[in-house]
LUMVEX-934189 format. One record per residue: x, y, z of N, C-alpha, C in turn. Coordinates in nm, 4 decimals. Each point is the difference from the previous one (the first is absolute). Example, Ala and Ser with C-alpha at 12.3 -4.5 7.8 and 13.67 -1.06 7.14 Angstrom:
<atoms>
<<1.3190; -0.5690; 0.7800>; <-0.0890; 0.1190; 0.0000>; <0.0900; 0.1200; 0.0000>>
<<-0.0350; 0.1050; -0.0720>; <0.0820; 0.1190; 0.0060>; <-0.0770; 0.1090; 0.0730>>
</atoms>
This chain:
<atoms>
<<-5.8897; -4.6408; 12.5591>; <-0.0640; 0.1203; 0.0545>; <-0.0334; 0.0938; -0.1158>>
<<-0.1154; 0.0840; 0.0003>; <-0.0251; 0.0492; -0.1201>; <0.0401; 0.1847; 0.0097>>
<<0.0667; 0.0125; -0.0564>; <0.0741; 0.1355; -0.0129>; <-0.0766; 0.1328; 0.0168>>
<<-0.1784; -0.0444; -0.0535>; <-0.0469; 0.0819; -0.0172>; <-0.0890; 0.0106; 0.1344>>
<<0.0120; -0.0429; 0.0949>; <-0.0337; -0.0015; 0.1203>; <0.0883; 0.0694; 0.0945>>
<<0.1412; 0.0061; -0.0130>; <0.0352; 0.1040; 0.0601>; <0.0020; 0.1231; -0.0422>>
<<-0.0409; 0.0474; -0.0791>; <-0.0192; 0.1328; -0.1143>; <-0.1040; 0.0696; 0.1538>>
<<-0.0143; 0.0915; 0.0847>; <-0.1087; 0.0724; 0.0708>; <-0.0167; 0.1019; -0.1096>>
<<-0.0848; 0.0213; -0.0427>; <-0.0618; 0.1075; -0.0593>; <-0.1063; 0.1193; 0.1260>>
<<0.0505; 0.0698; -0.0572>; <-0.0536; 0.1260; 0.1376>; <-0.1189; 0.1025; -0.0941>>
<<-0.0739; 0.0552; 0.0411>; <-0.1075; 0.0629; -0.0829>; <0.0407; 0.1469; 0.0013>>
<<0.0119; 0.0729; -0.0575>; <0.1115; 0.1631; 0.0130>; <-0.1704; 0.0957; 0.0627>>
<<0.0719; 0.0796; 0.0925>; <-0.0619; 0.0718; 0.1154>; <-0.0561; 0.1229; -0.1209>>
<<-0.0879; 0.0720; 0.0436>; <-0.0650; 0.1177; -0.0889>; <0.1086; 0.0779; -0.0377>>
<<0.0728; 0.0430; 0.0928>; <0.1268; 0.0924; -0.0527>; <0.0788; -0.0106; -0.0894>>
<<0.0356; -0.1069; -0.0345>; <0.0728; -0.0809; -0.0850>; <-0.0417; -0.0396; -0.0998>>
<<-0.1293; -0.0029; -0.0179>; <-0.1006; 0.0093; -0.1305>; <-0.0354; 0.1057; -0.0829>>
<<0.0250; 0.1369; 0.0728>; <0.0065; 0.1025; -0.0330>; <0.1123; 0.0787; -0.0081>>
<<0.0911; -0.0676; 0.0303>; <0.1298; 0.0181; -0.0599>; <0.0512; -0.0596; -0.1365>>
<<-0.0011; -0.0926; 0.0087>; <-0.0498; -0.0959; -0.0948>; <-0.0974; 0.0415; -0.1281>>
<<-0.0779; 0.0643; 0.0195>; <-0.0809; 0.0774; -0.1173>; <0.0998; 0.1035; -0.0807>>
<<0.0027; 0.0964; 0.1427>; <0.0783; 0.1567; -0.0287>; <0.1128; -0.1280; -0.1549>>
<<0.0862; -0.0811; 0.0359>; <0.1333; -0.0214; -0.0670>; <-0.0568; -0.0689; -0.1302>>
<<-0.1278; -0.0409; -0.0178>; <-0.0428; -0.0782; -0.1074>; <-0.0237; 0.1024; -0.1013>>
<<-0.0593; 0.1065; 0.0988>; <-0.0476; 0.1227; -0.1174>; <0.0604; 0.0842; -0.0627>>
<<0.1324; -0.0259; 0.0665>; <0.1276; 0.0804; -0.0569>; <0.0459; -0.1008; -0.1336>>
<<0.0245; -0.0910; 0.0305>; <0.0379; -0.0807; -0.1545>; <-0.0407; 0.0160; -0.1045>>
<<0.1110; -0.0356; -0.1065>; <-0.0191; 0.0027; -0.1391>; <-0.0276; -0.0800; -0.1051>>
<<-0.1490; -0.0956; -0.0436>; <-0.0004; -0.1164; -0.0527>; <0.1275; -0.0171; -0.1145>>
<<0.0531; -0.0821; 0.0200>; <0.0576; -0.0271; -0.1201>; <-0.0390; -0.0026; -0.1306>>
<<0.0543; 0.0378; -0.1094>; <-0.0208; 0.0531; -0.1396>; <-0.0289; -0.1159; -0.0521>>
<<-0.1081; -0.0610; -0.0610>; <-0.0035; -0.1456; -0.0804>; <0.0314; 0.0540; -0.1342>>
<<0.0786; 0.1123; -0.0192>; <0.0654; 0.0062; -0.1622>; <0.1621; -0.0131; 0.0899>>
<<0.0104; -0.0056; 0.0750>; <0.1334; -0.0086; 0.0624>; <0.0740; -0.1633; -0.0596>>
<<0.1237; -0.0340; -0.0322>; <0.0264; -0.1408; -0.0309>; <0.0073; -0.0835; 0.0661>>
<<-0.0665; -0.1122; -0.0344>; <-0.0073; -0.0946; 0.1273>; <0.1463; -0.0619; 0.0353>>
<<0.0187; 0.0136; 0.1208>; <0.1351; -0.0727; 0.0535>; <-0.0230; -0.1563; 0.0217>>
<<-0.1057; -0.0392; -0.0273>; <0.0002; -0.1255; 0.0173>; <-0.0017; -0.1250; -0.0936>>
<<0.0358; 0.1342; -0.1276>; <-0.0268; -0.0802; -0.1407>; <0.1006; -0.0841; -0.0158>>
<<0.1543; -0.0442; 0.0577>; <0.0557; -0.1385; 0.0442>; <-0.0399; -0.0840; 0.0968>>
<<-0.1310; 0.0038; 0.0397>; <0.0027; -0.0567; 0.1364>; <-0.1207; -0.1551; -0.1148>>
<<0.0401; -0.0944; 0.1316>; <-0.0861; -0.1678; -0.0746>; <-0.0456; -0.0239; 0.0694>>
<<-0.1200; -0.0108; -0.0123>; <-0.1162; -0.0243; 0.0943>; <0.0057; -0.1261; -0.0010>>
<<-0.0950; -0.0961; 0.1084>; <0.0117; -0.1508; 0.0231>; <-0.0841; -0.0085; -0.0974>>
<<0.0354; -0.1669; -0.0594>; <-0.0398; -0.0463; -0.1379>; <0.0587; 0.0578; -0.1361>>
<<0.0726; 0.0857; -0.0089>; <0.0346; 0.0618; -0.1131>; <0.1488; -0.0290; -0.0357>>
<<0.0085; -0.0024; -0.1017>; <0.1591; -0.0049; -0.0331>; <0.1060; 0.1430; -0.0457>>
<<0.1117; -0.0294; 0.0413>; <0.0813; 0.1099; -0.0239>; <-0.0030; 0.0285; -0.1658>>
<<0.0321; 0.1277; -0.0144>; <0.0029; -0.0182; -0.1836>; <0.1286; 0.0343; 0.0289>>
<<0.0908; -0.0985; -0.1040>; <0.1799; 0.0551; -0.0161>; <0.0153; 0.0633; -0.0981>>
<<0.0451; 0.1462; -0.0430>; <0.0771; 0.0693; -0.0854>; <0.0180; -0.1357; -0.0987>>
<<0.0132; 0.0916; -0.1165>; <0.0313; -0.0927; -0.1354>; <0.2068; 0.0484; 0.0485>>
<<0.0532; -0.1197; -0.0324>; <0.1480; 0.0634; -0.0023>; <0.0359; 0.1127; -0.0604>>
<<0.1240; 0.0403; 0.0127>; <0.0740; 0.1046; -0.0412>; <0.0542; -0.0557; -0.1561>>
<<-0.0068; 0.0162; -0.0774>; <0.1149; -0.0792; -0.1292>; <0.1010; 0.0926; -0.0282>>
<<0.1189; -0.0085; 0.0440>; <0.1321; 0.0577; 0.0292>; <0.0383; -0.0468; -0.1896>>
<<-0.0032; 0.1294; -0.0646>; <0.0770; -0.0476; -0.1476>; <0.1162; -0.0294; 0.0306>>
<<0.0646; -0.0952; -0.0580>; <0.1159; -0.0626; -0.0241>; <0.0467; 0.0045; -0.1555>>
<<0.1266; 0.0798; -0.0231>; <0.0357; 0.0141; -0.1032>; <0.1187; -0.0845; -0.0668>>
<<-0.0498; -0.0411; -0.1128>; <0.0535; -0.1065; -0.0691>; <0.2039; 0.0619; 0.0041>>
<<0.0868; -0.1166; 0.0521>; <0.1375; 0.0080; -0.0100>; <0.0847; -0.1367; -0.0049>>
<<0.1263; 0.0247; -0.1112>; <0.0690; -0.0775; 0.0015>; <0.1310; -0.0482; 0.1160>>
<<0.0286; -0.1271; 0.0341>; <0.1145; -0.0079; 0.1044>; <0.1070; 0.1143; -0.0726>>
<<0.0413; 0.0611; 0.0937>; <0.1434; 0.0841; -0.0438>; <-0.0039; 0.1304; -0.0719>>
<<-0.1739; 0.0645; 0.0110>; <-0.0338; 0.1267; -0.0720>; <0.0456; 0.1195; 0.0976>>
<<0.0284; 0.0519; -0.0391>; <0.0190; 0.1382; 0.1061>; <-0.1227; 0.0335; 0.0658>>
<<0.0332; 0.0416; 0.1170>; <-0.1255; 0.0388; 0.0852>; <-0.0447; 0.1593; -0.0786>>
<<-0.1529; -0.0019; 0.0163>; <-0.0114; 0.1715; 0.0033>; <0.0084; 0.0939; 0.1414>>
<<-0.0078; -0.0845; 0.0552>; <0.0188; 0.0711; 0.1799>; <0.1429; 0.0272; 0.0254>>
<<0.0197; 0.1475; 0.0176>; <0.1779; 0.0347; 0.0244>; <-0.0407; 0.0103; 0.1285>>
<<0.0550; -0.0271; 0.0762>; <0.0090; 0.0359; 0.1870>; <0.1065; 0.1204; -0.0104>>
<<-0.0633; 0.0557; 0.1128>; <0.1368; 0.1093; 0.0124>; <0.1063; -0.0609; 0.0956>>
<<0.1487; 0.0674; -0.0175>; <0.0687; -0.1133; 0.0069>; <0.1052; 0.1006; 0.1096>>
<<0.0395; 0.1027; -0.0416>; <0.1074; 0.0819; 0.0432>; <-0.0965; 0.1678; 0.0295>>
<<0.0763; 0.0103; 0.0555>; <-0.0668; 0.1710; 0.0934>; <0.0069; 0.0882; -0.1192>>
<<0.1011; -0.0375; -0.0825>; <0.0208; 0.1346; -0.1176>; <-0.1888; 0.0034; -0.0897>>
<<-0.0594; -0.1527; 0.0008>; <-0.1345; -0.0031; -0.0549>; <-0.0879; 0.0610; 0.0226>>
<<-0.0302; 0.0841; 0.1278>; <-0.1197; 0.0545; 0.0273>; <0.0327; 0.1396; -0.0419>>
<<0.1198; 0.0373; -0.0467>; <-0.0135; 0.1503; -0.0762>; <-0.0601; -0.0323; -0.1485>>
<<-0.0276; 0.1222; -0.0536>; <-0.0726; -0.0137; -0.1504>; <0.1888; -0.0356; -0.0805>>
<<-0.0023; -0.0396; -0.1345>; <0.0832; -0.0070; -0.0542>; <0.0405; 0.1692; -0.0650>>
<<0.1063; 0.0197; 0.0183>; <0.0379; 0.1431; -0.0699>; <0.0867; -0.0129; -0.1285>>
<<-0.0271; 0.0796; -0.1003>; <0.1352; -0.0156; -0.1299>; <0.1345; 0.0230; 0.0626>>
<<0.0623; -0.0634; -0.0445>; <0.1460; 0.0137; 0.0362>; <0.0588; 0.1516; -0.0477>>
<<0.0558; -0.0052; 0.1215>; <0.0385; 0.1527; -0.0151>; <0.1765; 0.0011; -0.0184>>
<<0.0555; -0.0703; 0.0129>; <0.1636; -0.0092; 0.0045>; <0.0264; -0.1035; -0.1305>>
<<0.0846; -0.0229; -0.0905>; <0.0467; -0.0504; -0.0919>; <-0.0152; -0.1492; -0.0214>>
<<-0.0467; -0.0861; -0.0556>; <-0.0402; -0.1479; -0.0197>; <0.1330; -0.0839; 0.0068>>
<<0.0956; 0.0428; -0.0357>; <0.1189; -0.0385; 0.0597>; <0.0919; -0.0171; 0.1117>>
<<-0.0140; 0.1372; 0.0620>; <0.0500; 0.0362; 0.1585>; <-0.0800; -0.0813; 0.0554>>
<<-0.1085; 0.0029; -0.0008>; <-0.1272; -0.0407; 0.0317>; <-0.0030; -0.1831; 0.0327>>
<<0.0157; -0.0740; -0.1092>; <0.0584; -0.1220; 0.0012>; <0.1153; -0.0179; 0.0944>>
<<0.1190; 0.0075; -0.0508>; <0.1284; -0.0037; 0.1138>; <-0.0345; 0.0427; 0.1168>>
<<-0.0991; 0.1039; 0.0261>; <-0.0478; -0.0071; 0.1401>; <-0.1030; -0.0913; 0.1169>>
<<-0.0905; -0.0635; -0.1430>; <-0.0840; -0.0960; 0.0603>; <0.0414; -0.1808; 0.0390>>
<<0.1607; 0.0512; -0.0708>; <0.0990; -0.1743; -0.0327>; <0.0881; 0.0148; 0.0818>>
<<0.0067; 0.0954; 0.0816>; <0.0967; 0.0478; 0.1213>; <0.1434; 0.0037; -0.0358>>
<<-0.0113; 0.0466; -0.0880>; <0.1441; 0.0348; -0.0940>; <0.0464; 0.1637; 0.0508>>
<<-0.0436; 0.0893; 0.0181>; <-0.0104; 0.0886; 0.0709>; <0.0545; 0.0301; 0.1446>>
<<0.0521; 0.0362; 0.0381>; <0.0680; -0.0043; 0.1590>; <-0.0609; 0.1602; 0.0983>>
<<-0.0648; -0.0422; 0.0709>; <-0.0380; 0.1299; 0.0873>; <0.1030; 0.0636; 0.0483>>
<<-0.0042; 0.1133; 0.0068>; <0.1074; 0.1522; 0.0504>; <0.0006; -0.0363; 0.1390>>
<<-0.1000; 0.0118; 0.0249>; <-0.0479; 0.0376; 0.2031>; <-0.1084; -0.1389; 0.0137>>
<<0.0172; -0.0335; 0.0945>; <-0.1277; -0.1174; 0.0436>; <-0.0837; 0.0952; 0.1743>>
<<-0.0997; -0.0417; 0.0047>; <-0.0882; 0.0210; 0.1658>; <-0.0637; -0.1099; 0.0077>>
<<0.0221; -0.0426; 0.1473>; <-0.0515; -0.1375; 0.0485>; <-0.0785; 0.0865; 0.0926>>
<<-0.1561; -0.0495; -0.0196>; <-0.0899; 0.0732; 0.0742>; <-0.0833; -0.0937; 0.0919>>
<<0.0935; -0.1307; 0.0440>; <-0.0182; -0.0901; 0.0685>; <-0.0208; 0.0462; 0.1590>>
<<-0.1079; -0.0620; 0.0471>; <-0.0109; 0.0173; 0.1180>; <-0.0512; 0.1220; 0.0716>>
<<-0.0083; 0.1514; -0.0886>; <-0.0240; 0.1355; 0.0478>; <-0.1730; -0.0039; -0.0028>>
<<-0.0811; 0.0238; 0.0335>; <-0.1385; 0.1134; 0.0221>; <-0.0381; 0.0375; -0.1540>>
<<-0.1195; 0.0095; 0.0147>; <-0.0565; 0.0526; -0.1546>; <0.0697; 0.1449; 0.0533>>
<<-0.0167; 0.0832; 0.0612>; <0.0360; 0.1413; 0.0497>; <0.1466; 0.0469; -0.0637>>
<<0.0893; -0.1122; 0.0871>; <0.1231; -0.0074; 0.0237>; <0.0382; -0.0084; -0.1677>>
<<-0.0136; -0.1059; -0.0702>; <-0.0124; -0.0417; -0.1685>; <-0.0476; 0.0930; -0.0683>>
<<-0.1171; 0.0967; -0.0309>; <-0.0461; 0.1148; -0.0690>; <0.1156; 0.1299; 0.0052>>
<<0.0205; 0.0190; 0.1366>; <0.0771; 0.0943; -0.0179>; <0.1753; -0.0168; -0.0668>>
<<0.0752; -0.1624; 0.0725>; <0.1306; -0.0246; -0.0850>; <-0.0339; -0.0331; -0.1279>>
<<-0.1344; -0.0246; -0.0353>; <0.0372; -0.0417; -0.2164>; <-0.0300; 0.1411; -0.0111>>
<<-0.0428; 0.0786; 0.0018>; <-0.0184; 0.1851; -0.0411>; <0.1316; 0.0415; 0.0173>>
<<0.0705; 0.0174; 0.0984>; <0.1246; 0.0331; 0.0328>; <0.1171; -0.0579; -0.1042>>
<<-0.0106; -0.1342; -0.0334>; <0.0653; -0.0872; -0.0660>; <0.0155; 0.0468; -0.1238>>
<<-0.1730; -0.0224; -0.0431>; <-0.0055; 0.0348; -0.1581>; <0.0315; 0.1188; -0.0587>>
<<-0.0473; 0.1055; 0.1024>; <0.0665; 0.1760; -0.0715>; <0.1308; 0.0099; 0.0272>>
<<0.0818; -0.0722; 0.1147>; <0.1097; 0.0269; -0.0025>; <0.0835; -0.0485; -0.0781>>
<<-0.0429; -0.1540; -0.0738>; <0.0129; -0.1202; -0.1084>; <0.0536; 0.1453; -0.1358>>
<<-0.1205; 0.0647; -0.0039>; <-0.0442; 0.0676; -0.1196>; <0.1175; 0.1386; 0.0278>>
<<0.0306; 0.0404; 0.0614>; <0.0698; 0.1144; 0.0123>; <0.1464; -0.0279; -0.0034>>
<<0.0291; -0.1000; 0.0265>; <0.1325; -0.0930; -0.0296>; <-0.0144; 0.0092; -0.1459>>
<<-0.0901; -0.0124; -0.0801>; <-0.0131; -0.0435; -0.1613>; <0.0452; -0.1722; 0.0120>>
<<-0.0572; -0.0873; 0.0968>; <0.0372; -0.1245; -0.0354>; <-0.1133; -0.0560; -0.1064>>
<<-0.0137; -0.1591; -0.0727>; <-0.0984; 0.0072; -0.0810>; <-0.0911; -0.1461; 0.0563>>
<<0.0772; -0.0323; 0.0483>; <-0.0739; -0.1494; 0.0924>; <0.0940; -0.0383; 0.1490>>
<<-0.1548; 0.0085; 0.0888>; <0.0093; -0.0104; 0.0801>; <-0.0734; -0.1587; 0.1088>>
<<-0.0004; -0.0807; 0.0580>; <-0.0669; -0.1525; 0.0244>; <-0.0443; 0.0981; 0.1710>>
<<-0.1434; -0.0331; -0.0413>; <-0.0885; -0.0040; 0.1503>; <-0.0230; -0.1429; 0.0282>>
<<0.0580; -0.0066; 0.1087>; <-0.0256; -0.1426; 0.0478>; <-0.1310; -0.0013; 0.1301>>
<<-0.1315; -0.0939; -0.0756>; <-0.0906; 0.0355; 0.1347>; <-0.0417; -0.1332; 0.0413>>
<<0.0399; -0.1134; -0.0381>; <0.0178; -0.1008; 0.0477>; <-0.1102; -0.0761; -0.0338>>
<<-0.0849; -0.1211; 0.0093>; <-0.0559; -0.0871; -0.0388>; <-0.1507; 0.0232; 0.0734>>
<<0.0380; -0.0231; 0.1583>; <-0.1531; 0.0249; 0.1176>; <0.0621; -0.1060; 0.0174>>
<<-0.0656; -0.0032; 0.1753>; <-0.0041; -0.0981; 0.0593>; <-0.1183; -0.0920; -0.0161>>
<<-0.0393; -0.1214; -0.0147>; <-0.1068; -0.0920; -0.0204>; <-0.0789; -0.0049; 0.1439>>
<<-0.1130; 0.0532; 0.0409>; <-0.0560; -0.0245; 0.1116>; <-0.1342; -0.0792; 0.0041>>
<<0.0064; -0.0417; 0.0806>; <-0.1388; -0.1294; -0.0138>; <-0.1214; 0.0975; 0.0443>>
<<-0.0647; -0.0202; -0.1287>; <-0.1726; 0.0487; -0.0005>; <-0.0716; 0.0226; 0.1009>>
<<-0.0162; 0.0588; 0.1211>; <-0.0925; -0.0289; 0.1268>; <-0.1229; 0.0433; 0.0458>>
<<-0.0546; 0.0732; -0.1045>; <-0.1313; 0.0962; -0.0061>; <-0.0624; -0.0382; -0.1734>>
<<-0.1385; 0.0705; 0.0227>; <-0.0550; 0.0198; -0.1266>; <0.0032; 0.0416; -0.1119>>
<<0.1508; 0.1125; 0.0322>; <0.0454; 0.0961; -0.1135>; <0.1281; -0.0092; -0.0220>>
<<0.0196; -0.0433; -0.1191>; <0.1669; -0.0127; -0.0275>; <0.0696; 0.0830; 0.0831>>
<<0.1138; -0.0073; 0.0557>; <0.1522; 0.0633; 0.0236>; <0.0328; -0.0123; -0.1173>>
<<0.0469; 0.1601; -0.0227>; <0.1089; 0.0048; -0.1061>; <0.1524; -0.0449; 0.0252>>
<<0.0841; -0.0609; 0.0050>; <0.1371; -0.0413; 0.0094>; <0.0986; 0.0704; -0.0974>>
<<0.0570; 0.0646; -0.0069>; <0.1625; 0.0738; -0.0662>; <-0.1053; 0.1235; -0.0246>>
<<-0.0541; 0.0900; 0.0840>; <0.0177; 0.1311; 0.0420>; <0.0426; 0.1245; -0.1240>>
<<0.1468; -0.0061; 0.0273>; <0.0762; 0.0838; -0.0483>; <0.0336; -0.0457; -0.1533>>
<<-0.0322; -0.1601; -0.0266>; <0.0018; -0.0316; -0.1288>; <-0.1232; 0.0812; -0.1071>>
<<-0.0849; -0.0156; 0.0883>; <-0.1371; 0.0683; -0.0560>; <0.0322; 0.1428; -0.0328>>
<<0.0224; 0.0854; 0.1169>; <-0.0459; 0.1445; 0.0070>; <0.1560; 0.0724; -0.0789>>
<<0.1242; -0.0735; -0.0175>; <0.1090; 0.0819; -0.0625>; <-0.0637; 0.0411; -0.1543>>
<<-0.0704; -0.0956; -0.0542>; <-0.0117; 0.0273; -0.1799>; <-0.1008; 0.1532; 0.0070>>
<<-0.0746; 0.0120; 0.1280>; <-0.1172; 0.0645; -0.0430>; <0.1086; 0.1112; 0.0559>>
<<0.0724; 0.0411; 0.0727>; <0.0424; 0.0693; 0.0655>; <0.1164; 0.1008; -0.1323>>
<<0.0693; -0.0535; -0.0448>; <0.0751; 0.0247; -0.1315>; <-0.0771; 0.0524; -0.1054>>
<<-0.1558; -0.0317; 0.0056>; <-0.0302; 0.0616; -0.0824>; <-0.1021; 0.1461; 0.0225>>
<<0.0447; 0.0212; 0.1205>; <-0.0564; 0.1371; 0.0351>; <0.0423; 0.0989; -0.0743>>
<<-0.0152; 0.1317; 0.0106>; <0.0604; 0.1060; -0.1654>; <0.1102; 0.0394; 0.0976>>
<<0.0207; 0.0179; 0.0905>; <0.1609; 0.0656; 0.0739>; <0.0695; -0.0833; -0.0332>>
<<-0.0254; -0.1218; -0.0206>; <0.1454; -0.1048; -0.0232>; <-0.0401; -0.0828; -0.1748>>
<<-0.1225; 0.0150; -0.0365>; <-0.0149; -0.0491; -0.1471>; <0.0830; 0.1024; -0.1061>>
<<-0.0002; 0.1326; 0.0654>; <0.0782; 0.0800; -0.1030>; <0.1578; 0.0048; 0.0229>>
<<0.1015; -0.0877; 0.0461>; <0.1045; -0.0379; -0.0090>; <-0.0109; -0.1361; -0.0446>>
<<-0.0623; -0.1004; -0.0197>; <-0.0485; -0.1759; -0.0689>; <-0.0406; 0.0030; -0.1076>>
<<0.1147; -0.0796; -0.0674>; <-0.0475; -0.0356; -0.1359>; <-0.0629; -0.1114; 0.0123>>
<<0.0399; -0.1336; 0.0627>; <-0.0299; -0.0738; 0.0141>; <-0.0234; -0.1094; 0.0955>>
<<-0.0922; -0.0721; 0.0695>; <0.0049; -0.0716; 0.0998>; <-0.0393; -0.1538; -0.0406>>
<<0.0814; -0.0841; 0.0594>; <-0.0631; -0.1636; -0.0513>; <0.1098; -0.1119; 0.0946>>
<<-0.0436; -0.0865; -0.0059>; <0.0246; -0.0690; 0.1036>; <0.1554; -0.0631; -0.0381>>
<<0.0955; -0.0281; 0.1454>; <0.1107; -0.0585; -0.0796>; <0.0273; -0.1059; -0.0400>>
<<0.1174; -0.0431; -0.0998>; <0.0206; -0.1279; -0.0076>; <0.0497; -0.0639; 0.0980>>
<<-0.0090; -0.1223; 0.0514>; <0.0641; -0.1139; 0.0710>; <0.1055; 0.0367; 0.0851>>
<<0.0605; 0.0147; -0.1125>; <0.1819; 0.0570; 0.0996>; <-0.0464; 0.0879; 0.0329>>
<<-0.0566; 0.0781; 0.0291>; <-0.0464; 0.1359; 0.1064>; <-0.0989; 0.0026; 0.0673>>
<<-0.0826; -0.0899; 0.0164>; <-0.1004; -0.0345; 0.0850>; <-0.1295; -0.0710; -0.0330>>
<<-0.0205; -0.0207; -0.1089>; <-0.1065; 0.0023; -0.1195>; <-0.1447; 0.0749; 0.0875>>
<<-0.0961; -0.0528; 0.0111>; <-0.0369; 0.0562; 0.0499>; <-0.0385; 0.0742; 0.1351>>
<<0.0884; -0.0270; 0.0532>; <0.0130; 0.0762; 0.1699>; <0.0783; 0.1534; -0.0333>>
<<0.0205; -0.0106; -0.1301>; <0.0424; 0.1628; -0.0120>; <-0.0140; 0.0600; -0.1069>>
<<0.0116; 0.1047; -0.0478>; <-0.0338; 0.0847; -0.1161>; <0.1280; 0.0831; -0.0775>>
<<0.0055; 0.0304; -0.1115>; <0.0887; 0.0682; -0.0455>; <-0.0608; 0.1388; -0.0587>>
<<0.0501; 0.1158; 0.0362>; <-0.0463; 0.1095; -0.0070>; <0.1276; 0.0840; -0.1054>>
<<-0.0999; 0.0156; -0.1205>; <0.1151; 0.0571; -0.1315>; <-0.0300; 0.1553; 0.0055>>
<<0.1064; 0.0520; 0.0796>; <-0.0294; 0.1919; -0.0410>; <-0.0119; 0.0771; -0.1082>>
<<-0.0238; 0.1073; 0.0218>; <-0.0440; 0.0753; -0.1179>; <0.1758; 0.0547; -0.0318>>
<<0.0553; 0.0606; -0.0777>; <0.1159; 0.0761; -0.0402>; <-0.0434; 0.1104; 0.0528>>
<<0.0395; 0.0715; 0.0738>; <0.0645; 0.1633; -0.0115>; <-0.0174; 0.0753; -0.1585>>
<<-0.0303; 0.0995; 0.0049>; <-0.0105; 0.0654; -0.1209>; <0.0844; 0.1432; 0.0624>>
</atoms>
């Protein structure tokens, strides 16, 4: 059966022709300096043209060279590096967990809310004691499976304690902040070195 036989074509009534005008005369020819959208399109008989490849440099390396790509690895990385402000010695014994914290806070399980306000409380009260190290414990994150387009962040409170310490109400009692050793959590917690009393 031929398709184009059931097609009825109807002839449009005067009204409709002059409606039909009115909407033609309103239009806007298209701009032939405008870019053609059809400049990917392949007409029959013609062939596609393919892009010349990409040539991805590849840089000459030996088995067993050090990479130049550092990944960031630990939360303490996304701050800038600061000069050491506390003694290269204390400093050591503190990063080898030779050092023993005064006071510890396990900030496991509480609310960003709930957590902002006990490490503030903690740390000035840390500081008014005159203790000189204190272990914030904020734990690792929980691992949650990816389910949208945009990362979930996982360990929360791992993230937001470093930035939080270094606000000026609580940076001006901190000498020092850095992550602990092993025996104290390594990184699920932080060690926070006070300033002395003067």
């Amino acid at each position: 059966m031929d398709l184009g036989a059931l097609v009825m074509v109807r002839k449009l009534r005067p009204e409709e022709r002059e409606l039909w005008k009115k909407v033609a005369d309103t239009a806007t020819p298209i701009s032939s300096a405008a870019p053609a959208a059809t400049s990917n399109l392949v007409l029959p008989g013609q062939k596609k043209a393919h892009p010349a490849p990409i040539q991805s440099k590849i840089t000459a390396f030996q088995v067993g060279a050090k990479s130049q790509f550092r990944p960031v690895t630990t939360h303490m990385d996304l701050f800038p590096k600061v000069r050491l402000k506390m003694d290269a010695k204390s400093f050591g014994k503190l990063t080898r967990g030779k050092l023993n914290p005064e006071a510890r806070l396990d900030l496991h399980g509480m609310t960003t809310s709930e957590a902002h306000s006990i490490l503030q409380n903690f740390i000035l009260g840390s500081a008014q004691l005159q203790r000189r190290l204190v272990l914030v414990i904020t734990g690792k994150g929980k691992f949650k499976p990816d389910r949208g387009p945009i990362p979930e962040r996982h360990g929360i409170l791992r993230h937001n304690v470093p930035i939080w310490l270094r606000q000026s109400h609580l940076a001006n009692v901190i000498l020092e902040v850095t992550p602990a050793h092993q025996r104290h959590g390594g990184s699920g917690a932080l060690y926070v070195y006070l300033r002395r009393r003067r």
